[in-house]
mmCIF file of the N, C-alpha and C atoms, coordinates in Angstrom:
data_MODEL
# 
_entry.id   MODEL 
# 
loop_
_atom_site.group_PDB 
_atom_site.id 
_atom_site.type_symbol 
_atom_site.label_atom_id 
_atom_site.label_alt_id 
_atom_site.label_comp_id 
_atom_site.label_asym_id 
_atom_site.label_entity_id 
_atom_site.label_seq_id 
_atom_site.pdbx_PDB_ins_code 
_atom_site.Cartn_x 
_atom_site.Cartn_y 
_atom_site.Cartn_z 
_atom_site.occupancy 
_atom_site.B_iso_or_equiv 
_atom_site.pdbx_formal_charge 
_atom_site.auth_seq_id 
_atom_site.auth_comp_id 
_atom_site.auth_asym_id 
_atom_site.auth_atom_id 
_atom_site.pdbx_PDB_model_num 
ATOM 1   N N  . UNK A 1 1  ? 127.859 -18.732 49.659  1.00 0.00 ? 1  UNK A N  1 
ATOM 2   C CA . UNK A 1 1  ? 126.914 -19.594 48.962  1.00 0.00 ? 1  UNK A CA 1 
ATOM 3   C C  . UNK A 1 1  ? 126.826 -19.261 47.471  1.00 0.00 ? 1  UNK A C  1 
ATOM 4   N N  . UNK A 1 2  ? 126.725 -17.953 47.179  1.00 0.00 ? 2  UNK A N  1 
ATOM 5   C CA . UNK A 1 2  ? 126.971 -17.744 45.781  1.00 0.00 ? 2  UNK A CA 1 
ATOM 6   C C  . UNK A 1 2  ? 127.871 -17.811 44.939  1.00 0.00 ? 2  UNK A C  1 
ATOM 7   N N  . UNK A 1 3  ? 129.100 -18.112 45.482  1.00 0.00 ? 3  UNK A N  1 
ATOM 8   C CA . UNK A 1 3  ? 130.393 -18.652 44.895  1.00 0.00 ? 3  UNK A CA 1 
ATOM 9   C C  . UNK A 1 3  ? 130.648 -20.076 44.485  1.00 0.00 ? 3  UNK A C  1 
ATOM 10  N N  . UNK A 1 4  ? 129.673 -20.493 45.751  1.00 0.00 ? 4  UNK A N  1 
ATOM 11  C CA . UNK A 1 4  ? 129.475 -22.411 45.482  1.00 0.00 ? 4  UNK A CA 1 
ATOM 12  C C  . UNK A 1 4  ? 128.927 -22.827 44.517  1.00 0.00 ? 4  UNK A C  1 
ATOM 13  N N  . UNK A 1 5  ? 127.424 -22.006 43.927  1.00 0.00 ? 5  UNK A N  1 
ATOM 14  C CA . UNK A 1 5  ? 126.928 -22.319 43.007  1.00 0.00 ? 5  UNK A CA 1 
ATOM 15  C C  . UNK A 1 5  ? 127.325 -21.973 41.800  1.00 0.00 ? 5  UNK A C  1 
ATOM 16  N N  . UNK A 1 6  ? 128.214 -20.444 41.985  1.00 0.00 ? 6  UNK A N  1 
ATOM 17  C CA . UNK A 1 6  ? 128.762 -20.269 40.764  1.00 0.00 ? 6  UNK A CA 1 
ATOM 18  C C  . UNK A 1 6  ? 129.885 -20.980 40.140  1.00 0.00 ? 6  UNK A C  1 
ATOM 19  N N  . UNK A 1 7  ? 130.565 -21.255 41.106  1.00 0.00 ? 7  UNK A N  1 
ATOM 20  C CA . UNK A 1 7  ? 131.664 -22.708 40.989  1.00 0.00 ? 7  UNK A CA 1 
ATOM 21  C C  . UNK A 1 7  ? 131.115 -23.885 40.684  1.00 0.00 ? 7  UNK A C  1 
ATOM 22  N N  . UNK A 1 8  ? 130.158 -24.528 40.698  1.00 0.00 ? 8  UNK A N  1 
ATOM 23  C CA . UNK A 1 8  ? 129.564 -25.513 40.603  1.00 0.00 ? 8  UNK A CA 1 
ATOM 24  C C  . UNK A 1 8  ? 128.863 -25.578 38.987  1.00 0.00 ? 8  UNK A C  1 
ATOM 25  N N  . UNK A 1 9  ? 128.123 -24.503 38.943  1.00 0.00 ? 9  UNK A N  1 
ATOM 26  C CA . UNK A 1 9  ? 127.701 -24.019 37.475  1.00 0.00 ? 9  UNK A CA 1 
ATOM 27  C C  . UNK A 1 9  ? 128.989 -24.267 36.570  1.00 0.00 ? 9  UNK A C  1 
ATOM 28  N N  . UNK A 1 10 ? 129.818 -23.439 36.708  1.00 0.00 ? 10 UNK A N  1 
ATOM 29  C CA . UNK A 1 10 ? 130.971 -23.790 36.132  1.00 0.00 ? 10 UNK A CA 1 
ATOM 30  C C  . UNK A 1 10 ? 131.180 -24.734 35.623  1.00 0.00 ? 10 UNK A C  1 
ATOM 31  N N  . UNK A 1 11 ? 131.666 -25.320 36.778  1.00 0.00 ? 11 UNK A N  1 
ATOM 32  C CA . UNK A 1 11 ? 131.972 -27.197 36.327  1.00 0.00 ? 11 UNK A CA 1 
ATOM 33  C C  . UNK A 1 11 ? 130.935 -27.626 35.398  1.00 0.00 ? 11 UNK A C  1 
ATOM 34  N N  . UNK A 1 12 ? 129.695 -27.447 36.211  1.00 0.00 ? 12 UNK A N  1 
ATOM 35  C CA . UNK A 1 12 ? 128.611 -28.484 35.069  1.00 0.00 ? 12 UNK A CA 1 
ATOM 36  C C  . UNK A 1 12 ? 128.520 -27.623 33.873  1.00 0.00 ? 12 UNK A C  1 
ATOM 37  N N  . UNK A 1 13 ? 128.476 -26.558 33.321  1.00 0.00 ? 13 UNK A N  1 
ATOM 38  C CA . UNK A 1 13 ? 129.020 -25.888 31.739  1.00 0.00 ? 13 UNK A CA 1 
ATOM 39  C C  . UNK A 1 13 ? 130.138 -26.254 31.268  1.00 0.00 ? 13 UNK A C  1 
ATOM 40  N N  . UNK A 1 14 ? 131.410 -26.450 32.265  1.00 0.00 ? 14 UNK A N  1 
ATOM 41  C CA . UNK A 1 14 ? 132.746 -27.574 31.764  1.00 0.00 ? 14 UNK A CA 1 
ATOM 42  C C  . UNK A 1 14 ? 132.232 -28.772 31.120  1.00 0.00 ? 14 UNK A C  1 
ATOM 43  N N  . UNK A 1 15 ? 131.632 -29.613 31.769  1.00 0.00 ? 15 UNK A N  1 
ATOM 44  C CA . UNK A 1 15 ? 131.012 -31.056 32.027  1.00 0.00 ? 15 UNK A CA 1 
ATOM 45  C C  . UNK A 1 15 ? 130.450 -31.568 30.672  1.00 0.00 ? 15 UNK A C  1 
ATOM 46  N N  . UNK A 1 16 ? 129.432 -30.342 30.507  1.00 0.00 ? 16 UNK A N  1 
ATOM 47  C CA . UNK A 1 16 ? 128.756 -30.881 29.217  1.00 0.00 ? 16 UNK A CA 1 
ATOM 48  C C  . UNK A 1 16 ? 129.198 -30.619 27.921  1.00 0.00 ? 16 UNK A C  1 
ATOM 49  N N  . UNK A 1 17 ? 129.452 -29.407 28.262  1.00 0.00 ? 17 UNK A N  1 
ATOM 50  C CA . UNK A 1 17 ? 130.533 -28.912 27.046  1.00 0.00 ? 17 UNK A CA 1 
ATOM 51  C C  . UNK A 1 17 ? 131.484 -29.854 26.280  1.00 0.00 ? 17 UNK A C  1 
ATOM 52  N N  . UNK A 1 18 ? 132.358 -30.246 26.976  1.00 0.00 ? 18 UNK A N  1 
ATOM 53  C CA . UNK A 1 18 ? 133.133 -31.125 27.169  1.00 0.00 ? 18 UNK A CA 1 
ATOM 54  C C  . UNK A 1 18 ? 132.266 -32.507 26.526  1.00 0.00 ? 18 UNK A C  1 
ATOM 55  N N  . UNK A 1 19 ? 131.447 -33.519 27.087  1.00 0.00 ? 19 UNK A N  1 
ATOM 56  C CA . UNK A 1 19 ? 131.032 -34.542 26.119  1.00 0.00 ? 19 UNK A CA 1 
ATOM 57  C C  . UNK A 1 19 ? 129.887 -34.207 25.386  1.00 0.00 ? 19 UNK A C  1 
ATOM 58  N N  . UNK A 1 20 ? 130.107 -32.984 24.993  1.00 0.00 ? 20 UNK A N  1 
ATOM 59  C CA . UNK A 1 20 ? 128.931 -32.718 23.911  1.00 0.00 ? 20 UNK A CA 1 
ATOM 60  C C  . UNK A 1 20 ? 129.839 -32.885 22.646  1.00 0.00 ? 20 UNK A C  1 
ATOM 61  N N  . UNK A 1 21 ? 130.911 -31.971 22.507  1.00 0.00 ? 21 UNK A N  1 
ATOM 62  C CA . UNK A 1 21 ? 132.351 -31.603 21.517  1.00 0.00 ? 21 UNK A CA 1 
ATOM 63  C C  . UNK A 1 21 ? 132.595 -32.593 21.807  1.00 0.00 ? 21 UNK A C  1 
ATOM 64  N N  . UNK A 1 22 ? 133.231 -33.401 22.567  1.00 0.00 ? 22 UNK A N  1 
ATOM 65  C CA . UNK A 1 22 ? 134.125 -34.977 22.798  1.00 0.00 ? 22 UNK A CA 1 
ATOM 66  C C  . UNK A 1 22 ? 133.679 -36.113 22.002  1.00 0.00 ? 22 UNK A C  1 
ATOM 67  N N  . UNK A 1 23 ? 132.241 -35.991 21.855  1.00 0.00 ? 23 UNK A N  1 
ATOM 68  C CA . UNK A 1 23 ? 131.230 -36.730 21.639  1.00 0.00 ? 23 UNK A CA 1 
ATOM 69  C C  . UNK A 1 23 ? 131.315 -36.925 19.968  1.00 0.00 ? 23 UNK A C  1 
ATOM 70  N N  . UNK A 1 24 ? 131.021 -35.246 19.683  1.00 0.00 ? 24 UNK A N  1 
ATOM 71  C CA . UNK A 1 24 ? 130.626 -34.840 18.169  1.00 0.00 ? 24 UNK A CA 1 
ATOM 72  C C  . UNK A 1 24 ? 132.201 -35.271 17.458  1.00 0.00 ? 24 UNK A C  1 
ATOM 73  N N  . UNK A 1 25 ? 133.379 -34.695 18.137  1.00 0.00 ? 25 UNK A N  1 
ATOM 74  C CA . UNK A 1 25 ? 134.391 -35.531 17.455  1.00 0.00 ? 25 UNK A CA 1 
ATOM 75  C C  . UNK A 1 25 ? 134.860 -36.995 17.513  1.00 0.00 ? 25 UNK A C  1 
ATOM 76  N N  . UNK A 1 26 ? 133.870 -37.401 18.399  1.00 0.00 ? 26 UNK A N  1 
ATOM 77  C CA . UNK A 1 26 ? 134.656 -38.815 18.059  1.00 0.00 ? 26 UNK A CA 1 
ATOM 78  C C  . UNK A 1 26 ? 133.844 -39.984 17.154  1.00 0.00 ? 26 UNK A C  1 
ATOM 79  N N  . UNK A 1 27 ? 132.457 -38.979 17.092  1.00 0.00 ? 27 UNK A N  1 
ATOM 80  C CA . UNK A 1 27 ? 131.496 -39.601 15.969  1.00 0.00 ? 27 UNK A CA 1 
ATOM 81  C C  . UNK A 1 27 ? 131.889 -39.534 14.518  1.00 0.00 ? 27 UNK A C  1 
ATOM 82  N N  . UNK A 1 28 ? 132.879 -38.090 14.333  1.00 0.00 ? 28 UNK A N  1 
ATOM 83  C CA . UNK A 1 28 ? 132.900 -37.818 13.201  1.00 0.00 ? 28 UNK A CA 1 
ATOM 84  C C  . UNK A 1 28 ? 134.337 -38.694 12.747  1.00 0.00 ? 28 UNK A C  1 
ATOM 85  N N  . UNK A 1 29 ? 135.817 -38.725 13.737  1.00 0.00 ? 29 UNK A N  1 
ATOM 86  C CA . UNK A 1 29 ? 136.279 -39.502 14.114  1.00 0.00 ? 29 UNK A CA 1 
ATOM 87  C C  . UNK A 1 29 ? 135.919 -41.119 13.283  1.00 0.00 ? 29 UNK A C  1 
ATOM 88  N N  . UNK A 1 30 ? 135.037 -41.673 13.729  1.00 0.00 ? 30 UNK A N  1 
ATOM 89  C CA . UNK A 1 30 ? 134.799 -42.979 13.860  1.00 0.00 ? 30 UNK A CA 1 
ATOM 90  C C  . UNK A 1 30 ? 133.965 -42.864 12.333  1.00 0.00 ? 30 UNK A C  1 
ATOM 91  N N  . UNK A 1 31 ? 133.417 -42.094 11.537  1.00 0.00 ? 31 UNK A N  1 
ATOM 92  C CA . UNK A 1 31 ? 132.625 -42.182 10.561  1.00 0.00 ? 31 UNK A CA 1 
ATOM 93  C C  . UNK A 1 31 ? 133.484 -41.871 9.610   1.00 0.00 ? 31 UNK A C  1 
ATOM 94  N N  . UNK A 1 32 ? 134.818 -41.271 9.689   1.00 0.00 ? 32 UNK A N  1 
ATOM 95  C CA . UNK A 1 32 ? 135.670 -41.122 8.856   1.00 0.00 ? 32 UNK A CA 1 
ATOM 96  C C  . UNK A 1 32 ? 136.386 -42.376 8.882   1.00 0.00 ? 32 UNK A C  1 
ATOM 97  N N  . UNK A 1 33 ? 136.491 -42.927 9.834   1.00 0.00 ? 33 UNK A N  1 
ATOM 98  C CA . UNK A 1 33 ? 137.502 -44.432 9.389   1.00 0.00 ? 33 UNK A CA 1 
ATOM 99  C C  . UNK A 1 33 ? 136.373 -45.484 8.865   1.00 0.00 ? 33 UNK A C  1 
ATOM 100 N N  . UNK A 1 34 ? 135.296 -45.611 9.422   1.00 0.00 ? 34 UNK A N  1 
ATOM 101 C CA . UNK A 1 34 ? 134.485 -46.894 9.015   1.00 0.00 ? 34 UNK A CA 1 
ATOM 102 C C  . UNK A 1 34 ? 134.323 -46.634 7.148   1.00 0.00 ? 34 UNK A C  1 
ATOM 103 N N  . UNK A 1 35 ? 134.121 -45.259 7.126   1.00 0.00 ? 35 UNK A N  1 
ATOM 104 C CA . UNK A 1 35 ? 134.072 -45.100 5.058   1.00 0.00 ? 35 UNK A CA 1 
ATOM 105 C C  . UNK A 1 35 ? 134.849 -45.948 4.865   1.00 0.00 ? 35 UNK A C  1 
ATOM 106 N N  . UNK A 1 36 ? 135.923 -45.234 5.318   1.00 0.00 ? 36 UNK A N  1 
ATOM 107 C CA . UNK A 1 36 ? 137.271 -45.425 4.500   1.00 0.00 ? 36 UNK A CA 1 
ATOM 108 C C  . UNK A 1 36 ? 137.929 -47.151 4.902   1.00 0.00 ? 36 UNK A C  1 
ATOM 109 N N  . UNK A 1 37 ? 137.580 -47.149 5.737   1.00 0.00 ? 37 UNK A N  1 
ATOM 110 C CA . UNK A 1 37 ? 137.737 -48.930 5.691   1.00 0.00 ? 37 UNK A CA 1 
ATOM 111 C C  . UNK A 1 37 ? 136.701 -49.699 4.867   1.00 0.00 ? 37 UNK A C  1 
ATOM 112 N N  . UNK A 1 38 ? 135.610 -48.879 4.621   1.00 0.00 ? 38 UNK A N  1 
ATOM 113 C CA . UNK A 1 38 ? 134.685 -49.960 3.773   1.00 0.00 ? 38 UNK A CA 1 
ATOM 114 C C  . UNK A 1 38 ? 134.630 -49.396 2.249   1.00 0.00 ? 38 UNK A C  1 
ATOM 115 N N  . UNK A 1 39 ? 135.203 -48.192 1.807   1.00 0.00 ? 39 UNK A N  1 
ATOM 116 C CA . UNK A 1 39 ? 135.732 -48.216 0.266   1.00 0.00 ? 39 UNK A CA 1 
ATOM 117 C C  . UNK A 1 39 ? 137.225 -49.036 -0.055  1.00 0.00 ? 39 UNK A C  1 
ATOM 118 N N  . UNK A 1 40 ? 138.023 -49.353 0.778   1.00 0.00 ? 40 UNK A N  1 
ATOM 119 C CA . UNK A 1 40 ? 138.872 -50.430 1.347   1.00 0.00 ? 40 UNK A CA 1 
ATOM 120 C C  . UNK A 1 40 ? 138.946 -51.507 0.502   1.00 0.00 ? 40 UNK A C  1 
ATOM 121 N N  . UNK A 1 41 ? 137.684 -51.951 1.803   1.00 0.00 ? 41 UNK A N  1 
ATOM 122 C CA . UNK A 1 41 ? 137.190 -53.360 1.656   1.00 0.00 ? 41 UNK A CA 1 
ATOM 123 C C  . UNK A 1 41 ? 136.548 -53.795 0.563   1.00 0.00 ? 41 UNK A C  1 
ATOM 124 N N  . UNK A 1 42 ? 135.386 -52.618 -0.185  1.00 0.00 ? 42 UNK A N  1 
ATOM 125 C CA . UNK A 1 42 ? 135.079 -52.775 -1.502  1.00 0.00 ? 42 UNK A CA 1 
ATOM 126 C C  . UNK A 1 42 ? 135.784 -53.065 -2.654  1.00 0.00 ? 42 UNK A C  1 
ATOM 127 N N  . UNK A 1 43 ? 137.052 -52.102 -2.709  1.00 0.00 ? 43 UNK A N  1 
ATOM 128 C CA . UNK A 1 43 ? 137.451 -51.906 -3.708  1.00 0.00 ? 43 UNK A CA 1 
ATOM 129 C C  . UNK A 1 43 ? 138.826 -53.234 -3.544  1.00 0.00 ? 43 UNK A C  1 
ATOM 130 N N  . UNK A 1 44 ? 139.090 -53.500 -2.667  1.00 0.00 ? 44 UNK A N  1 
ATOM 131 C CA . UNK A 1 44 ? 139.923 -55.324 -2.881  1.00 0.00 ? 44 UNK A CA 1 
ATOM 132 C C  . UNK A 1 44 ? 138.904 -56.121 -2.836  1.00 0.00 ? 44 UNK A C  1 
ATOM 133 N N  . UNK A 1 45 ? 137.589 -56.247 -2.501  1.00 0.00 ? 45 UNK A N  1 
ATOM 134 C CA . UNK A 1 45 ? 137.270 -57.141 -3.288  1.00 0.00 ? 45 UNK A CA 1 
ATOM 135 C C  . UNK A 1 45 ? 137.199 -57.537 -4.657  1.00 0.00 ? 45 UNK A C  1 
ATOM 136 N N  . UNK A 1 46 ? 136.826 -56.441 -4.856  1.00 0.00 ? 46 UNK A N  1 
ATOM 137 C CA . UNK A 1 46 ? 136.433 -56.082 -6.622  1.00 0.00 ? 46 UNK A CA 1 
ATOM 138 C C  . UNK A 1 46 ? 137.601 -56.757 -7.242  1.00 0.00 ? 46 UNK A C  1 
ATOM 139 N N  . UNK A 1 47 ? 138.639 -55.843 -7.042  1.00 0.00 ? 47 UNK A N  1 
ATOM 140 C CA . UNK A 1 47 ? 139.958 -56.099 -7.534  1.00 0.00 ? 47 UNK A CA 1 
ATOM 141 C C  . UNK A 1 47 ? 140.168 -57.578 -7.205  1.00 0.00 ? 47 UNK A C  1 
ATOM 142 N N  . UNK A 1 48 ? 140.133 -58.666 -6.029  1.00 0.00 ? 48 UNK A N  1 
ATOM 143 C CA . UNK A 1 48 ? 140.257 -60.020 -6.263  1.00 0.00 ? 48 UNK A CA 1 
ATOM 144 C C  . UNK A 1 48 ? 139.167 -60.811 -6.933  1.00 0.00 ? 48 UNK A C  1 
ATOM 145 N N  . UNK A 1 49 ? 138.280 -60.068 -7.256  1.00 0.00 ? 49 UNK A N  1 
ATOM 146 C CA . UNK A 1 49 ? 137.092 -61.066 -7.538  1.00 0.00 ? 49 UNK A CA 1 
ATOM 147 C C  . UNK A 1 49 ? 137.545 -60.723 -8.961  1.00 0.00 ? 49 UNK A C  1 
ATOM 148 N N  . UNK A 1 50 ? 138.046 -59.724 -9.894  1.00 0.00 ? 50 UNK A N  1 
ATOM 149 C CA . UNK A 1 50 ? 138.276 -59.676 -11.307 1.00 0.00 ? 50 UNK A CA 1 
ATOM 150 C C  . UNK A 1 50 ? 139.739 -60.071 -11.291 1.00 0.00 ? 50 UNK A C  1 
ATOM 151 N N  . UNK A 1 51 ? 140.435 -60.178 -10.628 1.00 0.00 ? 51 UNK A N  1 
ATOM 152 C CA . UNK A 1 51 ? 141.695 -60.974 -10.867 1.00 0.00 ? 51 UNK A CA 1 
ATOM 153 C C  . UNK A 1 51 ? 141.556 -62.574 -10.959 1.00 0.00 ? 51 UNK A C  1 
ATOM 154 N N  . UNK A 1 52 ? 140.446 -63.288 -10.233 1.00 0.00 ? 52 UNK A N  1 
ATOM 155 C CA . UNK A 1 52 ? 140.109 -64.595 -10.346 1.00 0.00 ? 52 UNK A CA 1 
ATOM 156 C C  . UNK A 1 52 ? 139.423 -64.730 -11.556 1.00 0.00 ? 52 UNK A C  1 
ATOM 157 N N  . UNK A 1 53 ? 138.714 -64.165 -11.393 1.00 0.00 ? 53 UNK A N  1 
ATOM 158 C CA . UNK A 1 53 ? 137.568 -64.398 -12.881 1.00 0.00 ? 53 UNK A CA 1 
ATOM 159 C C  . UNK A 1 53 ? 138.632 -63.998 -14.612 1.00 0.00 ? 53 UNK A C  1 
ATOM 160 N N  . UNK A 1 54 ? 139.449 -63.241 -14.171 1.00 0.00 ? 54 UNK A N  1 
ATOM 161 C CA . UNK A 1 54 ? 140.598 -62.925 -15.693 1.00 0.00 ? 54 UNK A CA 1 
ATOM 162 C C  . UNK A 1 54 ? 141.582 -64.569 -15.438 1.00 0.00 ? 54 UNK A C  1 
ATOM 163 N N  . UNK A 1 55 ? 141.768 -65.262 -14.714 1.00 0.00 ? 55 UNK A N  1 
ATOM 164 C CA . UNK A 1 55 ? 142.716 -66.193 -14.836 1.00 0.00 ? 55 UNK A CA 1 
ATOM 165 C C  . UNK A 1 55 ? 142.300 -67.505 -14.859 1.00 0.00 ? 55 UNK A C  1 
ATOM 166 N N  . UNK A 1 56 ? 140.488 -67.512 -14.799 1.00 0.00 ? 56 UNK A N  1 
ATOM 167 C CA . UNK A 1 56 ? 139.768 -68.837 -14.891 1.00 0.00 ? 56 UNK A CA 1 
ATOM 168 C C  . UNK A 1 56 ? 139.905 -70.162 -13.758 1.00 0.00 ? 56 UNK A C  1 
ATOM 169 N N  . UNK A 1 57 ? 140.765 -69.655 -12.456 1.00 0.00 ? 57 UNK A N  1 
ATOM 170 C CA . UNK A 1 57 ? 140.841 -70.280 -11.463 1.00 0.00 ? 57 UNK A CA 1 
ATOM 171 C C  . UNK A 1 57 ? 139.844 -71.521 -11.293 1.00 0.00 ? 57 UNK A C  1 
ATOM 172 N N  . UNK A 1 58 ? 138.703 -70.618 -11.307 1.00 0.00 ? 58 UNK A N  1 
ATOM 173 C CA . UNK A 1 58 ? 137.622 -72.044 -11.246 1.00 0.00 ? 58 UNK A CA 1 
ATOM 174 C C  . UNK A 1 58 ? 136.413 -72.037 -12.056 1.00 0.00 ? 58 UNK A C  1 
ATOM 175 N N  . UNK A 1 59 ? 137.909 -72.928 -12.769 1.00 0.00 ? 59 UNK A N  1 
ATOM 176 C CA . UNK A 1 59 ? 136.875 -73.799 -14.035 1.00 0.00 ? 59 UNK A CA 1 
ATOM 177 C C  . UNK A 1 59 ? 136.122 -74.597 -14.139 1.00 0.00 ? 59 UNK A C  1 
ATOM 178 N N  . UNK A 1 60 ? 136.334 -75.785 -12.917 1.00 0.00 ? 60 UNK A N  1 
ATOM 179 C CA . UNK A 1 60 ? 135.499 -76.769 -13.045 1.00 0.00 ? 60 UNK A CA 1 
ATOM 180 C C  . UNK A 1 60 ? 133.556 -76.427 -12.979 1.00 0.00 ? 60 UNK A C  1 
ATOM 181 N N  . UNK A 1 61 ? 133.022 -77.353 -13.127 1.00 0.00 ? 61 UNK A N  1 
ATOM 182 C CA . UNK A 1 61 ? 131.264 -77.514 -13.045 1.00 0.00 ? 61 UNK A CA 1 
ATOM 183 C C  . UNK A 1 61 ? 131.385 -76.554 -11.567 1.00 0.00 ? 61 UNK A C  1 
ATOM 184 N N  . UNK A 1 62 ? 131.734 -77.065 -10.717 1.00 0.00 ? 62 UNK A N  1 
ATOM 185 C CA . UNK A 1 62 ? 131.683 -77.446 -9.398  1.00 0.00 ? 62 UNK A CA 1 
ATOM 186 C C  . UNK A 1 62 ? 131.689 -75.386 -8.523  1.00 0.00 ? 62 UNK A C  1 
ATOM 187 N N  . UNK A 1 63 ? 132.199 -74.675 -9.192  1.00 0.00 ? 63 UNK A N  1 
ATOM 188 C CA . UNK A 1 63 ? 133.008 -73.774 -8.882  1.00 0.00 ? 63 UNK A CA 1 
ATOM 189 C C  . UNK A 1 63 ? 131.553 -72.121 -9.881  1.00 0.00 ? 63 UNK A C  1 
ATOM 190 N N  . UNK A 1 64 ? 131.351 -73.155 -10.575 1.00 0.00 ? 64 UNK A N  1 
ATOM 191 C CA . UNK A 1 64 ? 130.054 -72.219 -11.324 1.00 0.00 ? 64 UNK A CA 1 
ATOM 192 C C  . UNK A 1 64 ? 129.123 -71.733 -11.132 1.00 0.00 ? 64 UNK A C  1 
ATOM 193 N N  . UNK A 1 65 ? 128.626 -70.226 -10.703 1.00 0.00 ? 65 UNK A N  1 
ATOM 194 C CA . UNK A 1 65 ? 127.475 -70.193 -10.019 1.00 0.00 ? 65 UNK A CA 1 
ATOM 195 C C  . UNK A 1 65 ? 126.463 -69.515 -10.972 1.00 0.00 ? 65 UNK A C  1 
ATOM 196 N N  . UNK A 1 66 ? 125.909 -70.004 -11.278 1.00 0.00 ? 66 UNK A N  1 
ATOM 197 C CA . UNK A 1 66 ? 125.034 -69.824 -12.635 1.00 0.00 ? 66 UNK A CA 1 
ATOM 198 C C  . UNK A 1 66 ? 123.523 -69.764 -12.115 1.00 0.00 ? 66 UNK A C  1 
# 
C-alpha cells in the first residue's frame, strides 16, 4: 500500500509539474510571437500609409479625410 501511494504521488508531482512548465512556456512562447507579429503589422502599416501619402495616390475631394 505504501508503494501505491508513493507511485501515485509520483505521477501526480509528474502531472503538475509538467502543465505548470508546459504551460509557463507556451505562454511565453505565444507572447513572443503575438509582439513580434504586431511590431510587424505596425511597422508595414506605417511604411504603406507614408508610401501612399509621398505619391499623392488620393488626390481627389473624395479620398480626403479632413
Amino acid at each position: 500500500m505504501p508503494f501505491l501511494l508513493g507511485l501515485l504521488g509520483g505521477l501526480f508531482d509528474f502531472i503538475v509539474k509538467k502543465i505548470a512548465f508546459g504551460g509557463w512556456r507556451f505562454a511565453l512562447f505565444m507572447t513572443f510571437w503575438l509582439s513580434l507579429y504586431l511590431v510587424l503589422l505596425t511597422a508595414s502599416r506605417d511604411w504603406l500609409n507614408q508610401l501612399l501619402a509621398d505619391q499623392d495616390v488620393f488626390r481627389h475631394e473624395w479620398w480626403v479625410m479632413e
